[in-house]
N, C-alpha and C positions, 0 to 999 in steps of 0.2 A: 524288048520290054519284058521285066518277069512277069509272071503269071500271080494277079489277084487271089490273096488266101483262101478268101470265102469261097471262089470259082474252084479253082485248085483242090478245097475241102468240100465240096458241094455242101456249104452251107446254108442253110435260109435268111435272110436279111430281111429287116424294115426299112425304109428311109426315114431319118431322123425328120421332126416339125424345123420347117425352116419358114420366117413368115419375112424374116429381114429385120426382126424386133428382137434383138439379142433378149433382154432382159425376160420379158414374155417365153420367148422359146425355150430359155436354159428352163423357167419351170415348167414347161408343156412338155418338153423333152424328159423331167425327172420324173413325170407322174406316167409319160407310157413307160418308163424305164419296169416303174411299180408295179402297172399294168402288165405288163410281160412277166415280171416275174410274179405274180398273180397267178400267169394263166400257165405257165410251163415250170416251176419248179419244181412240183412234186413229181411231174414227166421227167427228173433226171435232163433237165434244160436249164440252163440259163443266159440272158441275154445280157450283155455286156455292150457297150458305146465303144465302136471304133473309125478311122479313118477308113473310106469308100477304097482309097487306093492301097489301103498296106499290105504290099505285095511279098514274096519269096524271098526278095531280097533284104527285105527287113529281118525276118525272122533267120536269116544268115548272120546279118552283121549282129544281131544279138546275141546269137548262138556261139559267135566265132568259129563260124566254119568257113573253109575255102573252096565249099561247092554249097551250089544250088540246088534242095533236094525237089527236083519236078515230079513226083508224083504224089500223090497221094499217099501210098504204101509207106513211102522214106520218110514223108514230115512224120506221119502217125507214131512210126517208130521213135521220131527223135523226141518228140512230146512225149511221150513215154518215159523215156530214159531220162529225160529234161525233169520230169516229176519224180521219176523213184528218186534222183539223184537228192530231193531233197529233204527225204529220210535219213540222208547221212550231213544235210547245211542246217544246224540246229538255228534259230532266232537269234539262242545267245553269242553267237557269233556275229552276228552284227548288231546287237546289246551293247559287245562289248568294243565294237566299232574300229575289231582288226581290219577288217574288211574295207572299210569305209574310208578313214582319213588316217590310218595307224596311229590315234592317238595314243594307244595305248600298248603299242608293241614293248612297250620299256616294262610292262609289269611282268613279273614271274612266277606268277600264281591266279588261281581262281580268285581268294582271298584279297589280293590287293585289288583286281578287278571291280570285286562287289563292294568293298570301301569307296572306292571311287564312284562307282554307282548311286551311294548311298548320298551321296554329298552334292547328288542333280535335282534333289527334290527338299528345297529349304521350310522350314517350317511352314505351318499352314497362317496365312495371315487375315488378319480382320477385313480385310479385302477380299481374298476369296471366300471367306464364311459369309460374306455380303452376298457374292455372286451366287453362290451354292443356297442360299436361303431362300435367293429371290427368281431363282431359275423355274421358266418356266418352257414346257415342252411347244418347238416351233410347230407353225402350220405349214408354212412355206418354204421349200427347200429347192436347191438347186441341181444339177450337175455341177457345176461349177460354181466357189464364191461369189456371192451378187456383187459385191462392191468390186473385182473383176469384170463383172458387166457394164458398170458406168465408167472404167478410164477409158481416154481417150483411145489408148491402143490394142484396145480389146477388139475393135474390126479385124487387125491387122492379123490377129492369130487364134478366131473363133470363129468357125464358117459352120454354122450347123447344117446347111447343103451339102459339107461334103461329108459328113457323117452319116453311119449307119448302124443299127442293133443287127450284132450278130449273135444268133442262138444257138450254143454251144451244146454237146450232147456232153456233158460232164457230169463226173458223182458230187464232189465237189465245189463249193466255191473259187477255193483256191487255185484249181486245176486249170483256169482261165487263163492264166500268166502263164501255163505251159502250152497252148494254142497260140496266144499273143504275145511271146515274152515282151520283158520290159529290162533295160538294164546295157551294164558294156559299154558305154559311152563318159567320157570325160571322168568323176569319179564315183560314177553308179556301182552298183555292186551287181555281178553276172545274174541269171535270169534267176537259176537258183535261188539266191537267196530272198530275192521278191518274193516268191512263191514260201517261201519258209514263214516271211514276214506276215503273209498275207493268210497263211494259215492259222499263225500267232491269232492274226485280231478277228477272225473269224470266230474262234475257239473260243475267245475270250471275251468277244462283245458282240458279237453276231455281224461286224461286218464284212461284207461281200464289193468285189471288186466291179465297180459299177463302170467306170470308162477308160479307156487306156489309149494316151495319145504317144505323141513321140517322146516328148522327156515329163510330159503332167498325165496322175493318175488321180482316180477318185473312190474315194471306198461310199459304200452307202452300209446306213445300220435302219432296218427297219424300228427301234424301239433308240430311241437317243440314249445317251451316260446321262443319268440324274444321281446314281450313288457316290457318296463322298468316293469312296474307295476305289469303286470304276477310275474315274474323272481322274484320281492322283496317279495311279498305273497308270493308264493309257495317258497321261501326257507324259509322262518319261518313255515312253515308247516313241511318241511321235518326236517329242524334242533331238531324240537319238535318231528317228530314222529320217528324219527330214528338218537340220536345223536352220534352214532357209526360211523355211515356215513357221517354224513354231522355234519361237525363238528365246523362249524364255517360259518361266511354270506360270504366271501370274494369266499372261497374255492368251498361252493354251489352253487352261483348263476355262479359262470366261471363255475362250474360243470353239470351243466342244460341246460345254453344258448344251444339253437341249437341241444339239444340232441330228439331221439325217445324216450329214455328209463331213468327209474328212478329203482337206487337199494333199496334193504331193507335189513337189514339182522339183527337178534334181535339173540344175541348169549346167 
């Protein structure tokens, strides 16, 4: 059996609230999330939701490596180079969704790129000026979507027992997703450019990467998008980086207004 990250990186953990009341716990769970990062951010800490067991072998198969690096000294280095490396994987590379699904390998310029770009965000409709007018900022927020909470098959793949906050000694928010990558499987894009993405929406909305499971991520924004202009950007981001989920401008942007939290989920 490989060696536990957290043991492996001697790092400190909470045990996640588990009472057996999904619905209950997803928000008792988001408010120590708050709580922690409360009490350790300005210490160059941050606490992130992970799986109790994600071990060495995880952070291989994300890596694409064909060794196991057992100590301490070898991961450090590879998180390292896993983050500088994303000084050279700009965002708009997966903007432009080479990366991703090649939709767009047939274009031959920046120019036709941003045309196309142009053409993901349709006018603004009496519908969203409805939503935008009447938005107002949540009390209640999750880790994960609530209506997520009430299907039936939400026992099946949300055990807050087996989860735990690990507090990461990072400068960054971002920097998170190079301790935990995320990515490499089926049509994810390698860890890299999650951490480019993830720097993207930090930068630009303040959010921070709040839980990282096996194929579902969760960003948290201390201050929700209420600005027309936020709200239109960041849903052609999110439309682009995950159109499983947001699947459409109308359904994102009512989706977001006023919310803490943004899902991901790359199946």
């Amino acid at each position: 059996m490989y060696k536990k990250l957290t043991d492996l990186l001697e790092i400190k953990c909470i045990p996640a609230i588990s009472t057996g009341n999904l619905s209950e716990d997803n928000l008792a769970n988001a408010r120590l999330y708050v709580k922690l990062l409360n009490e350790y951010e300005r210490q160059g800490i941050y606490p992130v939701l992970i799986n109790k067991e994600m071990d060495n072998e995880w952070f291989r198969m994300s890596m694409g490596h064909n060794r196991v690096n057992d100590t301490k000294e070898q991961y450090r280095e590879d998180v390292e180079w896993t983050i500088k490396q994303t000084e050279y994987s700009c965002f708009e590379v997966w903007l432009g969704r080479l990366l991703y699904d090649y939709r767009l390998d047939c274009f031959k310029s920046k120019e036709e790129i941003d045309e196309y770009l142009e053409r993901l965000i349709p006018p603004v409709s009496e519908e969203y000026e409805n939503i935008f007018a009447n938005a107002t900022e949540k009390e209640q927020f999750g880790i994960f979507d609530m209506d997520e909470m009430t299907y039936d098959y939400a026992p099946l793949f949300i055990y807050f027992e087996e989860l735990e906050f690990a507090l990461l000694p990072v400068k960054k928010p971002w920097e998170i997703l190079g301790w935990f990558p995320f990515g490499r499987f089926n049509a994810c894009p390698a860890p890299k450019y999650h951490i480019a993405l993830a720097k993207e929406l930090y930068q630009r909305f303040g959010a921070r990467v709040m839980y990282v499971g096996r194929d579902r991520m969760t960003y948290y924004l201390r201050k929700p998008l209420m600005a027309k202009a936020d709200i239109e950007y960041a849903s052609k981001m999110l439309m682009i980086a995950d159109g499983d989920l947001y699947t459409d401008y109308p359904s994102t942007a009512e989706g977001i207004i006023g919310f803490h939290t943004w899902q991901f989920w790359w199946d």
